[in-house]
TIDO-333558 format. One record per residue (C-alpha): residue in three letters; x, y, z. Coordinates in steps of 0.02 Angstrom, whole numbers, plus 32768, in hexadecimal, padded with zeros to 4 digits. Last residue first. Example, Ala and Ser with C-alpha at 12.3 -4.5 7.8 and 13.67 -1.06 7.14 Angstrom:
SER82AC7FCB8165/ALA82677F1F8186/
This chain:
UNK2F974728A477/UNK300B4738A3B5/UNK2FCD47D8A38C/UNK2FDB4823A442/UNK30934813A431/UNK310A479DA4A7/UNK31A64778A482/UNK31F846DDA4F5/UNK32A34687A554/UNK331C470EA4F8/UNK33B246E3A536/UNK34164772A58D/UNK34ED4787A57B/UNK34EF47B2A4C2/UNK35174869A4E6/UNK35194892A5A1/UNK34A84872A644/UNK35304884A6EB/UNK34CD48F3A758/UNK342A486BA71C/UNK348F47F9A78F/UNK34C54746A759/UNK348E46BFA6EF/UNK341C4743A688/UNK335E4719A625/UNK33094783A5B6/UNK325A47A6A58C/UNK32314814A4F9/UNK3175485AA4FE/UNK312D48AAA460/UNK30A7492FA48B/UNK30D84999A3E8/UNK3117492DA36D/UNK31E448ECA381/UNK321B48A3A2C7/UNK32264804A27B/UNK32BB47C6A2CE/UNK325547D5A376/UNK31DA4759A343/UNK326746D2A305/UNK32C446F9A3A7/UNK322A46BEA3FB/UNK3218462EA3AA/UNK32C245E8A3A4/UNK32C1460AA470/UNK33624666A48C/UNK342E4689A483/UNK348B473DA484/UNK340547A7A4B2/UNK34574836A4DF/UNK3469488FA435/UNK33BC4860A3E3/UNK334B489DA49F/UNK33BE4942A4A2/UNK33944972A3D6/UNK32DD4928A3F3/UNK32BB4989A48B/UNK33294A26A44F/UNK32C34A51A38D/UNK324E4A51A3DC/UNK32184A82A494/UNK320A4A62A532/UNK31B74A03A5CF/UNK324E498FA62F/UNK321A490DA694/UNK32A248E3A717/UNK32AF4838A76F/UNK330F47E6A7F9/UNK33CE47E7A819/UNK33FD48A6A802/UNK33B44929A78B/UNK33AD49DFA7C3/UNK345B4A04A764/UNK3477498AA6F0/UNK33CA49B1A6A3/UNK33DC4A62A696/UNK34854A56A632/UNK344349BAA5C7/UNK33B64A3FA5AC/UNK34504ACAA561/UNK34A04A4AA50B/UNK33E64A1EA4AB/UNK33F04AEDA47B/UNK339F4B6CA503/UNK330C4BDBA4CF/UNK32644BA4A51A/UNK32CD4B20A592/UNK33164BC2A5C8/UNK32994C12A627/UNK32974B91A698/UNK31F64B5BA706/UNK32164AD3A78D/UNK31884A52A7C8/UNK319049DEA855/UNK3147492BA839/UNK30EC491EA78B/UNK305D48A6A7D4/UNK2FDF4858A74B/UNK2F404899A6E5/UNK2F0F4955A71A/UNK2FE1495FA72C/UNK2FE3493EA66B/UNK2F8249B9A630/UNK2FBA4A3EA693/UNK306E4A09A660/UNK30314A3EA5B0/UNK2FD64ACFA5F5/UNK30944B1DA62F/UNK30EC4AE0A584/UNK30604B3AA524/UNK307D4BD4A596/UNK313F4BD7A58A/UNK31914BD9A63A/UNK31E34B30A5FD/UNK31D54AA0A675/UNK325D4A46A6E6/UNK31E549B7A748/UNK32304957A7D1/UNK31FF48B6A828/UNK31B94872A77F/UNK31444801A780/UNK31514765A6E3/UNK30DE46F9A72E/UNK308E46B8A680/UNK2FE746D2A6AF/UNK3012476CA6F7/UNK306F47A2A651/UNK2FFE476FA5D2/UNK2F7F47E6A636/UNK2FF04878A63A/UNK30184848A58A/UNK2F4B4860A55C/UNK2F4D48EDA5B7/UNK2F9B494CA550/UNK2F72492DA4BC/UNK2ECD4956A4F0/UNK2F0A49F5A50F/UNK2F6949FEA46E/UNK2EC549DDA415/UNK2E744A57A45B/UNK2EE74AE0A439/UNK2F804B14A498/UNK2FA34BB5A4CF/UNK30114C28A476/UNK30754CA5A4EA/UNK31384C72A4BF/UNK31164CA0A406/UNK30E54D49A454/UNK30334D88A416/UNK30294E1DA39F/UNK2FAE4DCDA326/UNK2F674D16A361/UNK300F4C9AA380/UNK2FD84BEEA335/UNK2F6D4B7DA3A7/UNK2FF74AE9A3FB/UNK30104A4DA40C/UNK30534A0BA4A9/UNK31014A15A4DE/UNK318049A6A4A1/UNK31A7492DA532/UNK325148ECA590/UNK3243486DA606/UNK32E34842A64C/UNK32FF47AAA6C6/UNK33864783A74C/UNK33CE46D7A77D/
């Protein structure tokens, strides 16, 4: 059995005159956001072993957040979960995902476009929460028989969704 965690970054300040999209920080609330799932998620055990993160800065102080609260195991930075489409994460996450668990930091509209197309079953609940939209610092995990090399459309079951409204 493997597990995905896939998370919106935290919320973030608008972009101040001649700053990058990709350069906005996050604002207070989005770093309390922040570690408020990092705490859900040590108290719920869910540790990754790997961490793929986006090189954006609000992505990058979003897993700050988190590893102040609970473990994030190693840590990659990709360019391309900033720009890539939900085919292009399911990319990433075949290849550096094997039998344990991957938490993936990104973006919108690809964490709720990836987290509706491979979660093929669920917790009523929790596929309730994610039908009505992915907010920033929502948390999809998802559950796999086999090898995270292997995750594809409708093959994950979405055991919970976590957002900092609802903890």
């Amino acid at each position: 059995m493997s597990r995905l965690y896939l998370l919106r970054h935290a919320k973030a300040g608008w972009a101040l005159p001649g700053m990058r999209d990709f350069d906005r920080p996050l604002d207070a609330s989005g770093r309390n956001d922040a570690e408020t799932i990092g705490a859900a998620m040590r108290t719920r055990f869910y540790v990754p072993d790997l961490t793929l993160c986006s090189n954006a800065k609000r992505a990058k102080e979003t897993l700050e957040g988190l590893a102040g609260q609970t473990d994030t195991g190693r840590v990659l930075f990709f360019d391309t979960l900033y720009s890539a489409d939900a085919t292009g994460y399911l990319h990433l996450i075949r290849d550096n995902g094997g039998s344990g668990s991957l938490l993936v930091i990104g973006h919108n509209p690809m964490t709720e476009d990836l987290a509706m197309a491979i979660s093929g079953d669920g917790d009523e609940t929790a596929r309730a929460t994610l039908n009505r939209g992915f907010p920033t610092s929502g948390l999809a995990v998802l559950r796999f028989d086999g090898d995270l090399a292997k995750a594809a459309q409708g093959t994950g079951y979405l055991e919970a969704f976590l957002t900092p409204a609802d903890l």
